[in-house]
C-alpha positions in Angstrom: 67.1 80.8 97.4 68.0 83.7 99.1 69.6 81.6 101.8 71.7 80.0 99.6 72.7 82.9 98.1 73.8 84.5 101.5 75.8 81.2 101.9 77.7 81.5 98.8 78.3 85.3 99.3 79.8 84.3 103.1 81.8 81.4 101.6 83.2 84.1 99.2 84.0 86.5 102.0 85.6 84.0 104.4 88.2 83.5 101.5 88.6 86.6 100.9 89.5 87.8 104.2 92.4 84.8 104.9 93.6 85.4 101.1 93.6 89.3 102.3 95.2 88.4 105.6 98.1 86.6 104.1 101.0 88.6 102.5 102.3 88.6 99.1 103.2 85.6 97.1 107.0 86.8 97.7 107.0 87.2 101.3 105.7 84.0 102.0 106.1 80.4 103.6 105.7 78.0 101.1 102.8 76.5 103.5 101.4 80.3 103.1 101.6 80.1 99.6 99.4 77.0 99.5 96.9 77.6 102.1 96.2 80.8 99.8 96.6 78.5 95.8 93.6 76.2 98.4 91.7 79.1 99.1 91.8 80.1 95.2 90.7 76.9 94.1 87.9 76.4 96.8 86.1 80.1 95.6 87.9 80.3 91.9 84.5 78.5 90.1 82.2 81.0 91.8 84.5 84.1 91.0 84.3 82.9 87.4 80.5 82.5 87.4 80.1 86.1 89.0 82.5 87.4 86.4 80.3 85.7 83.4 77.4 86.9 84.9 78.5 90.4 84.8 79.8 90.6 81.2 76.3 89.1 80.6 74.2 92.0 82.1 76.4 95.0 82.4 75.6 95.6 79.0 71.9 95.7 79.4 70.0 98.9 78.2 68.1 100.4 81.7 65.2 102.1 79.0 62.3 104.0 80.7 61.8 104.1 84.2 57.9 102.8 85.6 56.6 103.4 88.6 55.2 99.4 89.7 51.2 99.4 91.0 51.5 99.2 95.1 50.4 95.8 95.1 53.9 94.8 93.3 55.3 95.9 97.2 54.7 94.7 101.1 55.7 97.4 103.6 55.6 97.9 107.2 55.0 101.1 109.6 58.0 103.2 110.4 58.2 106.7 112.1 57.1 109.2 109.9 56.1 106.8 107.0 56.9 103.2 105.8 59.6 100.8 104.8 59.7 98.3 101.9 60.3 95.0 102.4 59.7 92.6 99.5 59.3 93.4 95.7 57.4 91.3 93.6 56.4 92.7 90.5 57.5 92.7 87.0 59.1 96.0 86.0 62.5 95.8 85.0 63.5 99.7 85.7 61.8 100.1 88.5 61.2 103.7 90.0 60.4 103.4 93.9 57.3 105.0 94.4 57.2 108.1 96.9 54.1 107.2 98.7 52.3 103.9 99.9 48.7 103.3 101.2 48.9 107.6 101.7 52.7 107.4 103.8 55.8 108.2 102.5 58.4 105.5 101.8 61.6 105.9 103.9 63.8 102.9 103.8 64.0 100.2 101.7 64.1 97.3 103.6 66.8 94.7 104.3 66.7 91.5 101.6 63.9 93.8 99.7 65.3 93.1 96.5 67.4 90.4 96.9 68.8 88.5 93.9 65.6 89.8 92.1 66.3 90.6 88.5 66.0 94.4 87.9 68.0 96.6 85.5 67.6 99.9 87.0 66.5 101.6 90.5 65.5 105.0 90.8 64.5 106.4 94.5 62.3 108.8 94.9 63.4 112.2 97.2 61.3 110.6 100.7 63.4 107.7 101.2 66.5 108.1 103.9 67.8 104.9 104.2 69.0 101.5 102.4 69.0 99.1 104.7 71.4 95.8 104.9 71.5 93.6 102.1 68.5 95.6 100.5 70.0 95.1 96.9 72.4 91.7 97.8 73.2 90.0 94.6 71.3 91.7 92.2 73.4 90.7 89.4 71.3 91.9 86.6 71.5 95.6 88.4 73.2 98.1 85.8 72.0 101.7 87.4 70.9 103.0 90.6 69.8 107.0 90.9 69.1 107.8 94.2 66.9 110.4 95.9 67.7 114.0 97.7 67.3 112.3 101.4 69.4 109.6 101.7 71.8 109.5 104.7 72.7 105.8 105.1 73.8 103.1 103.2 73.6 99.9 105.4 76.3 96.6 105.2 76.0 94.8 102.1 73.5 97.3 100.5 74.8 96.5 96.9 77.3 93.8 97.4 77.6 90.9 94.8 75.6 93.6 91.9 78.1 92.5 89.7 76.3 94.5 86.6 76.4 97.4 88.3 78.2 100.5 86.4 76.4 103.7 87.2 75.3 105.1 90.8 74.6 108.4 91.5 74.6 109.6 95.2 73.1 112.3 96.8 74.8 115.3 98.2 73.8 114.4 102.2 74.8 111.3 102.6 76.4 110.3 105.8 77.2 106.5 105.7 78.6 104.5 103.3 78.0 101.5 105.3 80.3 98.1 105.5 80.6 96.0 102.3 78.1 98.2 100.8 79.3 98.4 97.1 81.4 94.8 97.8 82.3 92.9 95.0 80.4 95.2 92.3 83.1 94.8 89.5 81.5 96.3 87.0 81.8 99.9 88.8 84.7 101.5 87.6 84.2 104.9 88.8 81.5 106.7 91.7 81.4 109.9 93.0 81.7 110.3 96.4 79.9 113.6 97.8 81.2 116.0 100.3 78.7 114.8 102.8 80.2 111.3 103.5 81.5 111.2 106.7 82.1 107.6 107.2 83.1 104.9 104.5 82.8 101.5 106.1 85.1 98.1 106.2 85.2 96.5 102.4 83.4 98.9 101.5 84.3 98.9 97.8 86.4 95.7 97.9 86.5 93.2 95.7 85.1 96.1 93.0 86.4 97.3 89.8 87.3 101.1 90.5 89.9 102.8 88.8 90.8 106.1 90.5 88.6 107.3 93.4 88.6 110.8 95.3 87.8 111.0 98.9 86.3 114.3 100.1 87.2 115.7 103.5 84.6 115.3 104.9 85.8 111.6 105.7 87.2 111.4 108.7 88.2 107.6 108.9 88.6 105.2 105.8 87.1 101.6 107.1 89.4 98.4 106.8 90.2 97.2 103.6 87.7 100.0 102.3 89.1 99.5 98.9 91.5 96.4 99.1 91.1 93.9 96.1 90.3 96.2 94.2 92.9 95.5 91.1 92.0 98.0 88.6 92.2 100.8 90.8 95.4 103.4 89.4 94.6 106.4 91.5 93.3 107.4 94.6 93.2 111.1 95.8 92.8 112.0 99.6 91.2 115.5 100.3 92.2 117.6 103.1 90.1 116.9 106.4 91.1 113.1 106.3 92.4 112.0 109.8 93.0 108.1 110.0 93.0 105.4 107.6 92.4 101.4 109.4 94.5 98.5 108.4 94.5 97.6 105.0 92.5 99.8 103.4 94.3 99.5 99.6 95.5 95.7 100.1 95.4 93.7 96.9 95.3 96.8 94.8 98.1 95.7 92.5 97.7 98.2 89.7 97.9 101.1 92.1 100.3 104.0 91.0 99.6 106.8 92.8 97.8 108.1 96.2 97.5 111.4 97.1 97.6 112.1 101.4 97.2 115.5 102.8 98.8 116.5 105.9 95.5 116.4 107.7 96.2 112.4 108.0 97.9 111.4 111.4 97.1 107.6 111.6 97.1 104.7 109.2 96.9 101.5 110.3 98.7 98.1 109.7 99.7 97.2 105.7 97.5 99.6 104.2 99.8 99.3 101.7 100.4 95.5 101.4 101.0 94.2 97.9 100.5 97.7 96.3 103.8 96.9 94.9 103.5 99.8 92.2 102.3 102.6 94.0 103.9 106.3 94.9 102.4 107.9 98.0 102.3 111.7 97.4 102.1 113.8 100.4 103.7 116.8 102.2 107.0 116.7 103.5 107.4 116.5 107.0 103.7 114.9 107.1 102.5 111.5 108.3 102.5 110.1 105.4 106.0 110.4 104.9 106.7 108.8 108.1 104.8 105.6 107.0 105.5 105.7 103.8 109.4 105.3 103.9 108.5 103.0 107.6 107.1 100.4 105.0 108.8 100.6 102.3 106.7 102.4 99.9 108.2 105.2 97.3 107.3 108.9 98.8 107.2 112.3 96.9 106.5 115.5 97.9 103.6 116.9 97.1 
């Protein structure tokens, strides 16, 4: 099950990076136009069945958060304590336990809790990392609290948790790691904390933010970080922000505003492409000026 689910997820992915790759509808070859109306048909059932799905469970209560008996867990050695690789219990809102067999718990695995059905996650202060795909295609996930100590988010962490509505990150978090929070549509807001010094490629994509704030503590913003991401109105850059890669807001057709500090001096290739609606806001005189009226996007100044 979980192989097929990694299968579909890639199928998804593929089409979403040659849909992503393509330009808009109006700028088009008419062969452009219908490799991408192919591309739509080939993944259109499976978007539908993710979006059903999370209607379904986003509004699922979390309730009371249980700490599951050790034998609901298999974990392996790690410096300085253990990491957990497979869930198998019951609980619903499950609270990671800080300890196992006497060690502290400090990842959480890759594929730990893949596609299982759990409502809520809370992680207790020992644990440091999330590993890939830890939580891939949990679509019943709804909540997800983490603990003082985490610094990395690995690829995938979250990706496909089409339920999921609330996370809370920690202040100390380093990496928000490649596709981490992918296709989670349900999340229409996160707070990112001043500690994040990397956000990853697709990072966010396919989601359903609405505004987001980067803190400048960020000093590059991955490819297509955020692109797909249709809902999204706002996005505010904080000063410290250096470089942006290619693409980061493609797709995001309701965008109306970005605010870009002068601390920005690089942005890749169409990060921009098919924001039709958006107003970059930035000083004048800045970068951001320069590539904003280089592509053809409406500039104020800030």
């Amino acid at each position: 099950m979980k192989k097929s689910i990694k299968k579909v997820l890639a199928l998804l992915l593929a089409g979403v990076v040659v849909f992503s790759l393509a330009g808009c509808a109006g700028n088009n070859s008419r062969e452009d136009i219908d490799d991408m109306e192919d591309i739509t048909d080939d993944i259109g059932s499976i978007e539908e069945e993710i979006s059903k799905m999370a209607e379904e469970n986003s509004s699922v209560k979390v309730g009371k958060y249980k700490v599951p008996s050790e034998s609901d867990f298999y974990w392996e050695e790690v410096d300085g304590g253990v990491v957990i690789t497979e869930y198998t219990g019951t609980e619903k809102s499950v609270e990671i336990p800080s300890k196992l067999d006497g060690k502290d718990v400090k990842e959480i695995g890759s594929d730990a809790f893949i596609n299982v059905e759990i409502v809520g996650v809370k992680l207790p202060d020992t644990v440091e990392k999330i590993n890939d795909e830890a939580f891939l295609y949990c679509t019943t996930l709804v909540e997800v609290i983490f603990g003082d100590s985490v610094i990395e988010i690995g690829k995938s962490a979250f990706e496909g948790c089409s339920a999921l509505s609330k996370v809370e990150l920690n202040n100390g978090l380093k990496i928000i790691g490649e596709r981490s929070f992918g296709w989670t549509s349900s999340l229409k807001e996160i707070a990112i904390p001043s500690s994040v010094e990397s956000i990853g490629s697709g990072a966010f994509g396919l989601g359903g933010l609405e505004k987001i704030e980067i803190p400048g503590s960020v000093k590059n913003i991955g490819n297509q970080a955020f692109a797909d991401c249709s809902a999204l109105r706002k996005v505010v850059i904080n000063d410290g922000v250096t470089t942006f890669d290619d693409r980061v807001f493609n797709y995001c057709s309701s965008l109306e505003k970005i605010e870009i500090p002068a601390s920005v001096t690089a942005m890749g290739s169409q990060v921009f492409n098919c924001c039709e609606k958006v107003t970059v806001y930035a000083p004048t005189g800045s970068y951001a000026e320069t590539y904003a009226k280089d592509n053809g996007v409406e500039f104020k100044a800030s």
